[in-house]
MMTF fields as JSON, N, C-alpha, C and O atoms, coordinates in Angstrom:
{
  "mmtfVersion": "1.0.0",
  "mmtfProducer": "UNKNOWN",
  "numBonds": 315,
  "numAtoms": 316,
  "numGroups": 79,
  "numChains": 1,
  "numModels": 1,
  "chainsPerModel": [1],
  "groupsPerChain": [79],
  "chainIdList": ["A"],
  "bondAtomList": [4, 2, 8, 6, 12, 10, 16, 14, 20, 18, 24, 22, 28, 26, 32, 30, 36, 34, 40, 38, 44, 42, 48, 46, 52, 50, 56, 54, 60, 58, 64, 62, 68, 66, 72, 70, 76, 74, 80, 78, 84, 82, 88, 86, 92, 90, 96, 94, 100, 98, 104, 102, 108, 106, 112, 110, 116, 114, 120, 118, 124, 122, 128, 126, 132, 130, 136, 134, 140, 138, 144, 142, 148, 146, 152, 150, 156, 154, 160, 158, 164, 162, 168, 166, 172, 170, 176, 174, 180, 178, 184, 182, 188, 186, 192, 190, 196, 194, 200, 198, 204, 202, 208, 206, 212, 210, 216, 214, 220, 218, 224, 222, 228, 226, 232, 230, 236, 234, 240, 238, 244, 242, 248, 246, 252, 250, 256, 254, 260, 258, 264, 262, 268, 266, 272, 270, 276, 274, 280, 278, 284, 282, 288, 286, 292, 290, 296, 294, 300, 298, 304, 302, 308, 306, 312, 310],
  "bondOrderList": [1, 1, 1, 1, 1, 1, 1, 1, 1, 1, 1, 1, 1, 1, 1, 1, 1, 1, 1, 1, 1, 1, 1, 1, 1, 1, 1, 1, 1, 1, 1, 1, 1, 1, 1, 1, 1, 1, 1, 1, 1, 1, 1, 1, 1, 1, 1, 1, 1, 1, 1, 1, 1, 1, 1, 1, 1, 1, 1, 1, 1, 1, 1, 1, 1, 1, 1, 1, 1, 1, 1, 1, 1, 1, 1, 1, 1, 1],
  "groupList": [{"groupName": "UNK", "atomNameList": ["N", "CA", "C", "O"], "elementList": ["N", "C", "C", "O"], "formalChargeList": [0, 0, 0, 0], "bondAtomList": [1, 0, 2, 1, 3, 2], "bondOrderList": [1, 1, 2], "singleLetterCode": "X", "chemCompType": "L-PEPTIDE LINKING"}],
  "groupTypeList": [0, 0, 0, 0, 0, 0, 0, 0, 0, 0, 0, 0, 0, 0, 0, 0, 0, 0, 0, 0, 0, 0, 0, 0, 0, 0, 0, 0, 0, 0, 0, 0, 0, 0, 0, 0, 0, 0, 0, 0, 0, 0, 0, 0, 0, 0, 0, 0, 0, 0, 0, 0, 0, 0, 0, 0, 0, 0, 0, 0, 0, 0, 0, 0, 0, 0, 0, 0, 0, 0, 0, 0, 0, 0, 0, 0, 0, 0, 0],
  "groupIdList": [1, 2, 3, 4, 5, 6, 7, 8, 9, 10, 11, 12, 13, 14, 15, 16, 17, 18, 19, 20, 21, 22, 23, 24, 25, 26, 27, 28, 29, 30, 31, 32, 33, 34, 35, 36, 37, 38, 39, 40, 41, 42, 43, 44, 45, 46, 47, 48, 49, 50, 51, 52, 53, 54, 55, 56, 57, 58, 59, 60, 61, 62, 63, 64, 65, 66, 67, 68, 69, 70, 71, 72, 73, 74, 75, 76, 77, 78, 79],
  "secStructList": [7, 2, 2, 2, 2, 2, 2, 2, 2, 2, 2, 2, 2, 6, 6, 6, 6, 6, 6, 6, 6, 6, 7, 2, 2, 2, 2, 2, 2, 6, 2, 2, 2, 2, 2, 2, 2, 6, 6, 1, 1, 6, 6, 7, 7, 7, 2, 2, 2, 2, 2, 2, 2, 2, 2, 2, 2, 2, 2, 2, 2, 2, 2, 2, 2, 2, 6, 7, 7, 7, 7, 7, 7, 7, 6, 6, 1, 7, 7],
  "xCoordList": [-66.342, -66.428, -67.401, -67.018, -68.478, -69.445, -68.821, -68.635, -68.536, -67.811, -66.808, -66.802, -66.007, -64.776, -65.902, -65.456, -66.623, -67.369, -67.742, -67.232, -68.682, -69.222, -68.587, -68.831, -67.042, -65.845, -65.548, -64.946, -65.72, -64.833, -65.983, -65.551, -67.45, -68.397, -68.297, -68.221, -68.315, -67.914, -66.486, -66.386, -65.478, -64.719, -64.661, -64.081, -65.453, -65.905, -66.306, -65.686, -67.464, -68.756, -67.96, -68.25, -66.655, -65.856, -64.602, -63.969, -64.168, -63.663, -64.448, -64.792, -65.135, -66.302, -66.377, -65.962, -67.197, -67.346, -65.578, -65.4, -64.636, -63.307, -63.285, -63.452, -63.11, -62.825, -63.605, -63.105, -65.27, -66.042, -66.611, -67.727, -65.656, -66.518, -66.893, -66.188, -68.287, -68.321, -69.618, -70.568, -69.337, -69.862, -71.365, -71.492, -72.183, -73.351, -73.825, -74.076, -73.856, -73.945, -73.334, -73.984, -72.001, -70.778, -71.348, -72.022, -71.212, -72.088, -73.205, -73.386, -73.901, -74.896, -74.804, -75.371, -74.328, -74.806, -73.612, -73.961, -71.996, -71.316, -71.544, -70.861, -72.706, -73.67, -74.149, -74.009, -75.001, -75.864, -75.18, -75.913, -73.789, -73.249, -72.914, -73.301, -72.093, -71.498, -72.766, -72.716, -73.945, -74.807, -75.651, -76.238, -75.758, -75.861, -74.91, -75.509, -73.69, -72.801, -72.46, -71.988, -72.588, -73.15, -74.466, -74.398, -75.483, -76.691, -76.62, -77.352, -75.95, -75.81, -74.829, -74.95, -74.265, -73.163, -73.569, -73.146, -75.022, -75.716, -75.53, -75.205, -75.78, -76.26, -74.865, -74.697, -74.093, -72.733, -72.305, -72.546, -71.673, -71.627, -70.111, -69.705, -69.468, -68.515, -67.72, -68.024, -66.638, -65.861, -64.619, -64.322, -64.189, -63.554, -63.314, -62.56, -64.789, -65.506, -65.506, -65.213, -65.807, -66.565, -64.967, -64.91, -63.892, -62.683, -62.301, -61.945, -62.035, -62.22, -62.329, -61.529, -64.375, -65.019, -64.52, -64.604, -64.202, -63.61, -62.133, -61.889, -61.332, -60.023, -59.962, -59.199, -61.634, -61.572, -62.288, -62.096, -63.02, -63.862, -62.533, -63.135, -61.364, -60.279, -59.546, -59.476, -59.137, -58.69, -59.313, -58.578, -60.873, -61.859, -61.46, -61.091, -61.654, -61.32, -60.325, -60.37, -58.831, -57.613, -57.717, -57.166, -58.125, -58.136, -58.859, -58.165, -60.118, -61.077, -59.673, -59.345, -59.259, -58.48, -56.816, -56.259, -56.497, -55.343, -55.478, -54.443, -56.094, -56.676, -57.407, -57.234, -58.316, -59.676, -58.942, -58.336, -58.97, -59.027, -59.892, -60.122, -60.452, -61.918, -61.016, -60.101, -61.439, -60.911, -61.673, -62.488, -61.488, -62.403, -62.035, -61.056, -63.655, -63.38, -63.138, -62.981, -62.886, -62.155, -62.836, -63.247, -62.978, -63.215, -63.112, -63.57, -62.381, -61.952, -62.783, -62.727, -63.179, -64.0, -63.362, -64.064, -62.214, -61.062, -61.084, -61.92, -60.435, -60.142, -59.014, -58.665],
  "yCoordList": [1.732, 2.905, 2.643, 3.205, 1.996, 1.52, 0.838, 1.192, -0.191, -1.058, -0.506, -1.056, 0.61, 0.914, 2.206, 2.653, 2.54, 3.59, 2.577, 2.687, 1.504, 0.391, 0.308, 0.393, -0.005, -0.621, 0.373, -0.069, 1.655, 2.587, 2.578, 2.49, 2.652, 3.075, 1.777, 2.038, 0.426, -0.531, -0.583, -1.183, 0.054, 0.681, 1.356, 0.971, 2.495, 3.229, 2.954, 2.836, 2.784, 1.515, 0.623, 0.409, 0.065, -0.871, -0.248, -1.007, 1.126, 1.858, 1.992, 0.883, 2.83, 3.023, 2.544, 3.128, 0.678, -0.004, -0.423, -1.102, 0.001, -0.485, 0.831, 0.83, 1.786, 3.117, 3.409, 3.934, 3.158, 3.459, 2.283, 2.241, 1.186, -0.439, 0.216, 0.795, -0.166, -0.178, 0.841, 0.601, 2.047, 3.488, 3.299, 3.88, 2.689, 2.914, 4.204, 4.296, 4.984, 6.867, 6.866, 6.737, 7.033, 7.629, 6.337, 6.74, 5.178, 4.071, 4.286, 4.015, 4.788, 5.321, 6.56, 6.512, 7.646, 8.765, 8.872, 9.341, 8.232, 7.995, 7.466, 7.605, 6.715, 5.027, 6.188, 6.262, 7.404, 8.167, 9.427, 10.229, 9.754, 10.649, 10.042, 10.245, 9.286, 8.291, 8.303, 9.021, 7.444, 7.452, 8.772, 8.726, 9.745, 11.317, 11.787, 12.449, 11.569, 12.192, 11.33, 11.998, 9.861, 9.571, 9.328, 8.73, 9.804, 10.512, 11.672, 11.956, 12.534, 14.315, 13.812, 14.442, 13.1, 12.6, 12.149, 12.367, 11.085, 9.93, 10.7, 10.07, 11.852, 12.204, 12.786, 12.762, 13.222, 12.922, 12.094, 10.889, 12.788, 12.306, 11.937, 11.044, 13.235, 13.28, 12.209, 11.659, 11.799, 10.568, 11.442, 11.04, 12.362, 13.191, 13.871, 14.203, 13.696, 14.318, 13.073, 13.217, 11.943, 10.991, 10.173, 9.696, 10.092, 9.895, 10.686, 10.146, 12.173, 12.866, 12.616, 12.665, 11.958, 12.142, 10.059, 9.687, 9.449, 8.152, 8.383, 7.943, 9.342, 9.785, 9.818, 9.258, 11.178, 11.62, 10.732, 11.062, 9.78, 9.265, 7.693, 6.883, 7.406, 6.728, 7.667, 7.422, 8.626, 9.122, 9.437, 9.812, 9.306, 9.366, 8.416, 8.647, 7.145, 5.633, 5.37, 4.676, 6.219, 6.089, 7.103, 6.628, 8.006, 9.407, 8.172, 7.97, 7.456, 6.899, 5.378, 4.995, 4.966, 4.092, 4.31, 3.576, 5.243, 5.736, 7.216, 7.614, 7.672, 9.052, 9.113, 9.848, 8.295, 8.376, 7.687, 6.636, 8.103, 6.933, 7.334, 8.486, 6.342, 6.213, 6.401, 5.723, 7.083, 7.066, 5.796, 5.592, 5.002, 4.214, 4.742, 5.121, 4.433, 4.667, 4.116, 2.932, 4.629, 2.848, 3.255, 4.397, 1.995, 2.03, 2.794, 2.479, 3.95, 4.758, 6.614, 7.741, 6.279, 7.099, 8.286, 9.216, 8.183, 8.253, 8.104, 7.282, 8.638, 7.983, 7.832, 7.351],
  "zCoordList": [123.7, 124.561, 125.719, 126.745, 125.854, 126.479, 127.56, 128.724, 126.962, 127.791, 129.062, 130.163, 128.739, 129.409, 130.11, 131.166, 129.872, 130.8, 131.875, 132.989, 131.582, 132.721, 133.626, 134.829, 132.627, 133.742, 134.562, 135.54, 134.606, 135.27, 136.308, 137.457, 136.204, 136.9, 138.165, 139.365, 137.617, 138.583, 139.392, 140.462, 138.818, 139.35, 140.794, 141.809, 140.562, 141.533, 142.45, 143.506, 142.259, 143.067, 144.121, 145.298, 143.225, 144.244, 144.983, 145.716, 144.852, 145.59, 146.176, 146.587, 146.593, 147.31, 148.241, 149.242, 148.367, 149.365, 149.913, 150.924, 149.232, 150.409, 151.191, 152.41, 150.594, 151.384, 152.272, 153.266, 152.248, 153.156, 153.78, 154.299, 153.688, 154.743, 156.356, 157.183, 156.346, 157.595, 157.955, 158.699, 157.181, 157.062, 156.22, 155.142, 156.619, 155.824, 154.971, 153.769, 155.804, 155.779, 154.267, 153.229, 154.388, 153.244, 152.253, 151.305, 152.318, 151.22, 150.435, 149.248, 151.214, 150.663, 150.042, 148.951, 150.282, 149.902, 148.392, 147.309, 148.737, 147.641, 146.505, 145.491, 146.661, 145.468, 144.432, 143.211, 145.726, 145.071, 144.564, 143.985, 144.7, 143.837, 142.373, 141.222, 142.95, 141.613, 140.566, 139.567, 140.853, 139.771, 139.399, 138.318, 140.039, 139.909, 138.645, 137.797, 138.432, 138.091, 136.879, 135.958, 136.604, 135.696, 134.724, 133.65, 135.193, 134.812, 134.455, 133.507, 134.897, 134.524, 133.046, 131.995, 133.119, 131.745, 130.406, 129.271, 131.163, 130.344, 128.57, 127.563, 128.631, 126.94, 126.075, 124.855, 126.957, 126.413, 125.055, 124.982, 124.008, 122.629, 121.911, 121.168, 122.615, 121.929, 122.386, 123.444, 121.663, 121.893, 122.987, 124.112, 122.495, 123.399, 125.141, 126.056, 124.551, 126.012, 126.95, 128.137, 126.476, 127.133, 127.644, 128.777, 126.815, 127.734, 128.342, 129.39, 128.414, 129.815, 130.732, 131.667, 130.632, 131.748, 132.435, 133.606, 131.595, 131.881, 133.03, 134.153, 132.023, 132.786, 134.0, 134.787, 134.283, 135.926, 136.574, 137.744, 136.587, 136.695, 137.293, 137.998, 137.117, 137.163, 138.468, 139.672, 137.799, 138.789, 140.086, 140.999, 140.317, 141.229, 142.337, 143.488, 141.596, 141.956, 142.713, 143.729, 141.995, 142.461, 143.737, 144.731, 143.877, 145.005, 146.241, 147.238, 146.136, 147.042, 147.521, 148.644, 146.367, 147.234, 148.063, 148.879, 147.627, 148.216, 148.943, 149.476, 148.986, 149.896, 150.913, 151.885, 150.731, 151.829, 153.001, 152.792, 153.909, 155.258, 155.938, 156.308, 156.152, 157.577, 159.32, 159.787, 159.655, 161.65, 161.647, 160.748, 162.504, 163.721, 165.591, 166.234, 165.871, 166.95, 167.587, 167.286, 169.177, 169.602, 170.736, 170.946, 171.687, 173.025, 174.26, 175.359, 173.912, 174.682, 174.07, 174.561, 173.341, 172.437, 171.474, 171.077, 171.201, 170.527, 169.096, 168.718, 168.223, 166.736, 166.503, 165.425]
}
């Protein structure tokens, strides 16, 4: 169970830096939700609960790599 929580949290972490390359701001402040939100979790017991919170925590991952798009701006000052 440990294990597959890690994995999901590195997961994230690595959505994260694709969805927001570039964006220091959103890098940062996303690093600090993610580990927020697994800290508010940390004491979490039940085996039940804790795939739930794995489930959404996947589906997080999946929303950041197929949902998010960054604008860039361009030279013309445009997005």
């Amino acid at each position: 169970m440990r294990e597959e929580v890690i994995a999901v949290y590195r997961a994230l972490m690595r959505a994260r830096k694709k969805s927001f390359a570039g964006d220091d701001i959103m890098l940062t402040q996303s690093a600090k939700e993610i580990r927020s939100k697994f800290e508010e979790n940390r004491s979490v017991s039940s085996a039940t609960d804790i795939q739930k919170l794995v489930k959404d925590a996947k589906e997080a991952a999946d929303f950041l790599l197929n949902m998010v798009v960054q604008a860039r701006l361009t030279e013309r000052g445009t997005y």
